[in-house]
C-alpha positions, 0 to 999 in steps of 0.5 A: 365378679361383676358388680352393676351399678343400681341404676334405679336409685339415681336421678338420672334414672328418675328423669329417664322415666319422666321421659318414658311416662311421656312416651306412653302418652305422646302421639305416636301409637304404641305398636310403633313405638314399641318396633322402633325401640326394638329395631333400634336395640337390635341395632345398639346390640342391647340384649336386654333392651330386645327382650325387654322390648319383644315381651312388651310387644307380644304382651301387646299384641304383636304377632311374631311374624312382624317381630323376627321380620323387624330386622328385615322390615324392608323387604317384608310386607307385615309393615304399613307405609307410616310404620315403614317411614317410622321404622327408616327414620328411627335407624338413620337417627341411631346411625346420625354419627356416621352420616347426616339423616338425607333430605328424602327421609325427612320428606317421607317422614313430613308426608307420614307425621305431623310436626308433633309426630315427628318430634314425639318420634325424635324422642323415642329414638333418643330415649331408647338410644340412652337406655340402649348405652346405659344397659350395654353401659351397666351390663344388665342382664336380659331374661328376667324382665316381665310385661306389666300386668296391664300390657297383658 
C-alpha cells in the first residue's frame, strides 16, 4: 500500500497557496487562467490537476466544447487571438527544458499582454507546473475533488 505524504501540513504547502491567492486576483481573466492550468496538466500528464481543473472551469462556465477541443486549440476555433497566444506561450514555457521560448512567441505575447500581464502569465505556468510535479510527485488521486461553492 501506498501511503502520501499530507502535503497540506507543510510549509511549502502554505506558501504555494500564498501564490495561488495571488493568482486569483492578478490581471489575467479567470477563463484563461483556468485553460492554461488545464492545458498544462494535460501536458505534465497530472490526473488530478485535469479534473481538478475541468470542474473549476465547467463550475466556472466554461463550455465542454472548448475543454475537449483544448488539446487541439490550434486548430479549433472556440478560442480568441489573446487566448490562443496565452495558450502557446503557456506550452513553450512547460516545455523550456527541451528548447528556448522563440523570439515570435514572445513578440505575439508583447502584442496581446502588457508587462504586468506577461508576468502574471509566468506565474500561472510556473504555479501549475510545481503543483503538476508534486501531484505526479505524491500520487494524488483524481476523482474526489469539488469546485468551491462560490465558483458554482
Amino acid at each position: 500500500m501506498v501511503t502520501t505524504p499530507d502535503k497540506s501540513s507543510t510549509e511549502a504547502y502554505r506558501s504555494m497557496l500564498g501564490v495561488e491567492k495571488y493568482l486569483t486576483r492578478c490581471s489575467i481573466e479567470k477563463p484563461l487562467r483556468e485553460l492554461i492550468k488545464l492545458r498544462v496538466s494535460q501536458i505534465n500528464g497530472c490526473a488530478y490537476c485535469i479534473d481538478m481543473h475541468w470542474k473549476d472551469a465547467r463550475a466556472d462556465g466554461e463550455t465542454e466544447q472548448r475543454l475537449y477541443g483544448l488539446p487541439a486549440w490550434r486548430e479549433s476555433p472556440y478560442y480568441s487571438e489573446r487566448e490562443q497566444v496565452g495558450l502557446q506561450l503557456a506550452e513553450e514555457l512547460t516545455r523550456v527544458a527541451d528548447r528556448s521560448v522563440p523570439d515570435d512567441i514572445h513578440e505575439l505575447a508583447r502584442k496581446q499582454f502588457n508587462p504586468q500581464e506577461l508576468s502574471d502569465l509566468a506565474w500561472i505556468v510556473a504555479a501549475i507546473n510545481a503543483w503538476n510535479r508534486v501531484n505526479i510527485a505524491l500520487r494524488t488521486a483524481p476523482g474526489d475533488y469539488q469546485p468551491p461553492l462560490a465558483a458554482r
